[in-house]
C-alpha positions as CSV (number, residue, x, y, z in Angstrom):
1,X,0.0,0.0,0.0
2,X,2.6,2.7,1.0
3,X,4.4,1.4,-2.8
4,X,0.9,2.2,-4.8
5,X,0.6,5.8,-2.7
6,X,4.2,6.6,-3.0
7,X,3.7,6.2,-6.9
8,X,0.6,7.8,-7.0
9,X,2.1,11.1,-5.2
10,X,4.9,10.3,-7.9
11,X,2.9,10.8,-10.8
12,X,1.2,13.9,-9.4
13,X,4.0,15.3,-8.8
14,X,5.1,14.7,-12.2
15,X,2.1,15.6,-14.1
16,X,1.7,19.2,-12.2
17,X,5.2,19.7,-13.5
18,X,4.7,18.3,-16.9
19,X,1.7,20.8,-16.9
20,X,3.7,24.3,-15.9
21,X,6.1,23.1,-18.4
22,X,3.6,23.2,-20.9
23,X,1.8,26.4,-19.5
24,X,5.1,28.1,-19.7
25,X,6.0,27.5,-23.1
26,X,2.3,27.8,-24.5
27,X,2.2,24.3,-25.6
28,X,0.1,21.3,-25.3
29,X,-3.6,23.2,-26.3
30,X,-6.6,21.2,-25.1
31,X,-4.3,18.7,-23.9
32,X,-2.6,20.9,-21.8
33,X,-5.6,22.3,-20.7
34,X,-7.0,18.8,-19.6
35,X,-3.5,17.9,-17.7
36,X,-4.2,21.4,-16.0
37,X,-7.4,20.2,-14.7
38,X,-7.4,16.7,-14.1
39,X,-4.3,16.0,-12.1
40,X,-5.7,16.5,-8.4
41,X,-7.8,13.1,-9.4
42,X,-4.5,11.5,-8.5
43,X,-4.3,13.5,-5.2
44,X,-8.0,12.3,-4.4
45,X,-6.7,9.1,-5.1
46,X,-4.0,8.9,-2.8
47,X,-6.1,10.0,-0.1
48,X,-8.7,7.5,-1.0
49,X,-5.8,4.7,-0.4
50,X,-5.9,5.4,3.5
51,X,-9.6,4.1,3.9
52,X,-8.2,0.8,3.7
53,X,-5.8,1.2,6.8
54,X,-7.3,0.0,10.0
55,X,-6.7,2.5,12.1
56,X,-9.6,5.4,12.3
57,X,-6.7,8.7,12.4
58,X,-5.2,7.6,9.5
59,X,-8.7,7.3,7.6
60,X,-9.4,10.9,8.4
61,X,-6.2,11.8,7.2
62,X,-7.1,10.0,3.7
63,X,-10.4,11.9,3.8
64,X,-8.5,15.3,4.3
65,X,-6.2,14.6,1.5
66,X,-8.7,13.1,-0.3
67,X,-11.2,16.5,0.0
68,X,-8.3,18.7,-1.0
69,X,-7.8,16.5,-4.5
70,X,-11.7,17.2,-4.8
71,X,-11.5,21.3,-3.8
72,X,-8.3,21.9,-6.5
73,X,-10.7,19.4,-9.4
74,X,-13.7,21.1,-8.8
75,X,-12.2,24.6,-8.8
76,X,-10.4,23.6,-11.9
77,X,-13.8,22.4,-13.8
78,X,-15.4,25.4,-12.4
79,X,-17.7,23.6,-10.0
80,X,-17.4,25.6,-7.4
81,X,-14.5,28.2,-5.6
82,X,-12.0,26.1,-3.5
83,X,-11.1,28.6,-1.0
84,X,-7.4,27.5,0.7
85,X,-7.6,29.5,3.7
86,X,-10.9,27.4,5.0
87,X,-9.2,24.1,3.8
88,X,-6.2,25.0,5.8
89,X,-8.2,26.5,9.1
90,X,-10.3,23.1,8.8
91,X,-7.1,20.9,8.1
92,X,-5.1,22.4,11.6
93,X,-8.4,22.1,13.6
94,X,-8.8,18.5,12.8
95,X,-4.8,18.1,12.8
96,X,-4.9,19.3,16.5
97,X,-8.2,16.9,17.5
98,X,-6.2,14.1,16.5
99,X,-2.8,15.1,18.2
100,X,-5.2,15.4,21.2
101,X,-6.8,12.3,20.9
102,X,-3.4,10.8,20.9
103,X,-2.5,12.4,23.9
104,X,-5.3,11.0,25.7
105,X,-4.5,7.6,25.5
106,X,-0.8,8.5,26.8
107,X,0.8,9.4,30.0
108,X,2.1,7.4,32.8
109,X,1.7,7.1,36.0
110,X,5.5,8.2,37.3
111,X,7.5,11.9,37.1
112,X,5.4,14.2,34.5
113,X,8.4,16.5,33.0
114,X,7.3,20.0,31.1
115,X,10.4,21.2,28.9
116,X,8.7,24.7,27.4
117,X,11.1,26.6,25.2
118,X,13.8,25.6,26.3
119,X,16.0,22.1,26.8
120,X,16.5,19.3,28.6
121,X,19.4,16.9,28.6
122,X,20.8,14.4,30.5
123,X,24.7,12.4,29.5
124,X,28.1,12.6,30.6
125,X,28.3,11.2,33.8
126,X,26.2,8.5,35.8
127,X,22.9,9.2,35.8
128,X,19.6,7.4,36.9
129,X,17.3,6.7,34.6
130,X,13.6,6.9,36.0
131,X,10.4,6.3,33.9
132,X,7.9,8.8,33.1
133,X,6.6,11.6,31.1
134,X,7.7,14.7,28.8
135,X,5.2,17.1,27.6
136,X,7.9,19.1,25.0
137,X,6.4,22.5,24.0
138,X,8.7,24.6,21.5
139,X,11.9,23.0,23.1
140,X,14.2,20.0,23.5
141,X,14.9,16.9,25.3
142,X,18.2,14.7,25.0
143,X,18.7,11.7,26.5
144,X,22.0,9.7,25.8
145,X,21.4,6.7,28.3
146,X,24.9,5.0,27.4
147,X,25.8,6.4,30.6
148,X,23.0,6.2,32.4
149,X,21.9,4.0,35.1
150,X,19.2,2.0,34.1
151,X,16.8,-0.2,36.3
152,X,16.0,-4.2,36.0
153,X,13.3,-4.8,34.7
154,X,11.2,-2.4,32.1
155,X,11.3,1.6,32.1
156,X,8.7,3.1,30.1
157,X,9.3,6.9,29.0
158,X,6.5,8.9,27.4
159,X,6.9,11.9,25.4
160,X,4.5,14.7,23.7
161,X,6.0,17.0,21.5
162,X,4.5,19.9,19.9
163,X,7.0,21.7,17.7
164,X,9.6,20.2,19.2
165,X,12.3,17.7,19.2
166,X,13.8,14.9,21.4
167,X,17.5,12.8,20.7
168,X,17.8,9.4,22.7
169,X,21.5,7.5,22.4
170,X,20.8,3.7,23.6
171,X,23.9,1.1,25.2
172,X,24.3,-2.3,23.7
173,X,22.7,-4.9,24.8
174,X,19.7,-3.2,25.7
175,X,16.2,-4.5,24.7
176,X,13.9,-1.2,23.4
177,X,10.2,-0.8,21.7
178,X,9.7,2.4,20.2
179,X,6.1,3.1,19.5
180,X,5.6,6.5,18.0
181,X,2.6,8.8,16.0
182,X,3.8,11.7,13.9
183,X,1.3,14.8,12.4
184,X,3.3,17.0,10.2
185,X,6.3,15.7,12.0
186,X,9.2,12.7,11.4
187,X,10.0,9.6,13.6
188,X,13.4,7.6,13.0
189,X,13.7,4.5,15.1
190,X,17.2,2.9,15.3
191,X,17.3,3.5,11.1
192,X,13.6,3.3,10.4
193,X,11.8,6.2,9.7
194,X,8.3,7.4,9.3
195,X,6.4,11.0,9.0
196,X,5.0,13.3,6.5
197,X,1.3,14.6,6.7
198,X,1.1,11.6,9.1
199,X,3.1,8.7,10.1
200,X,3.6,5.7,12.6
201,X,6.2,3.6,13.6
202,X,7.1,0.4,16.0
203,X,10.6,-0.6,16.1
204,X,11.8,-3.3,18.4
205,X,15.5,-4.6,19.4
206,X,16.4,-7.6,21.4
207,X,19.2,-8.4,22.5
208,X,20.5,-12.0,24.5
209,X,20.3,-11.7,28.1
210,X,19.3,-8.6,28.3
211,X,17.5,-7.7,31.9
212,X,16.7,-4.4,31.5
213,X,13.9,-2.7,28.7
214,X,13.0,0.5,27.8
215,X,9.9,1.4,26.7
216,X,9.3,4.6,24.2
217,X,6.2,6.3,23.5
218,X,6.2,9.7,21.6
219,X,3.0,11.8,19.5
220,X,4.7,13.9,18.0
221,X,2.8,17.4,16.2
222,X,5.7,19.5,14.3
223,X,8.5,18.2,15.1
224,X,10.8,14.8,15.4
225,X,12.0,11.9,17.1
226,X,15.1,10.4,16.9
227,X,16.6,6.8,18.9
228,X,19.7,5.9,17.8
C-alpha cells in the first residue's frame, strides 16, 4: 500500500510539472488544458488509499487529502470556488483533534516533566534513569542513556511533543520498543523512519540476556524523534 501511494504522489508530482512546463512555453492546447485540470484526481486518489488502513486517524487523514484533491478538481472544472484559507483553518483544527486524541491515551503514572522553550538533557556522567513523562512545547529533550543508570526490569518513558524535538543514544545490549505517531512531524527509530502529513512507527530490538527494557512512547505534532 505505502508502494501504490508513493507512486501515485509520484505521478502527481510529475504531471503538475509536466503541466507548468507546458503552461510556460504555451504548448500542449486542449491537452494541456485537460492535464491542468485533471491531475488532483490523482491527489484524491492517494487520499482514498488510506480508507483501507485499520486504524480510524489515519482514515481521516485520507479523507483530508482526499477533499483537498476534490477542492483543487472542482475549482479547476469550475464547479465551485476552492477557497485555501478554509481548507487550511479546517485541516489544523482536525490536525490538533487528532494530536489530542493521541495524547489521551498516553501518559504514565511516574514523574510528569514540562520542557517549554527551552532544553532538557541528561549524558556525561552517571545518571539514573527513571520512567515517566515529557510534555515538550517549543523545546528540546536529549537523552544519551549510554551512561546512564538503568533499572531491571522495564522503564517506560512517554513523550509529547508539539513543535519540538527529542535525541535518545541507547547502550548495547539493551532491549527497546519504540512506538511512535507523527502529524506533520518525522520519527526515525534505530534507522527506520516514518512521518509526512502523518506517520507511525514500531521498532523493536532484542538483545540476548538482556535484563533491563526500555519502553518509548512519543505523538509527535511538528516536530521529530530520533533513537539511535
Amino acid at each position: 500500500m505505502e508502494g501504490m501511494r508513493s507512486r501515485l504522489l509520484g505521478v502527481a508530482i510529475i504531471w503538475l510539472g509536466i503541466t507548468l512546463l507546458a503552461g510556460n512555453f504555451q504548448l500542449g492546447g486542449e491537452f494541456g488544458q485537460i492535464l491542468n485540470q485533471s491531475w488532483p484526481i490523482l491527489i484524491i486518489l492517494f487520499g482514498l488509499s488510506y480508507l483501507f488502513e485499520t486504524k480510524r486517524d489515519r482514515k481521516i487523514i485520507g479523507l483530508i487529502i482526499a477533499f483537498f484533491g476534490l477542492g483543487l478538481l472542482g475549482d479547476r472544472l469550475g464547479w465551485f470556488i476552492f477557497n485555501m484559507h478554509s481548507f487550511w483553518s479546517t485541516f489544523w483544527a482536525v490536525a490538533l483533534i487528532l494530536f489530542g486524541w493521541k495524547i489521551m491515551g498516553g501518559g504514565t503514572a511516574d514523574k510528569t516533566n514540562w520542557v517549554v522553550m527551552s532544553g532538557y538533557e541528561r549524558k556525561g556522567s552517571s545518571w539514573e534513569l527513571k520512567g515517566g513523562s515529557f510534555h515538550i512545547i517549543m523545546g528540546g529533550v536529549e537523552l544519551d542513556l549510554r551512561d546512564a543508570i538503568i533499572p531491571e526490569g522495564e522503564t517506560d518513558l512517554d513523550f509529547t511533543v508539539i513543535m519540538g524535538g527529542i535525541e535518545i543514544r541507547l547502550p548495547d545490549e539493551l532491549d527497546v520498543c519504540c512506538e511512535g505517531t507523527a502529524i506533520l512531524g518525522g520519527l526515525e527509530f534505530l534507522g527506520q523512519s516514518s512521518g509526512g502529513i502523518y506517520g507511525d512507527r514500531i521498532v523493536e530490538q532484542t538483545t540476548e540476556n538482556a535484563s533491563r527494557k526500555v519502553n518509548i512512547k512519543c505523538r509527535v505534532f511538528l516536530g521529530g524523534v530520533e533513537v539511535k
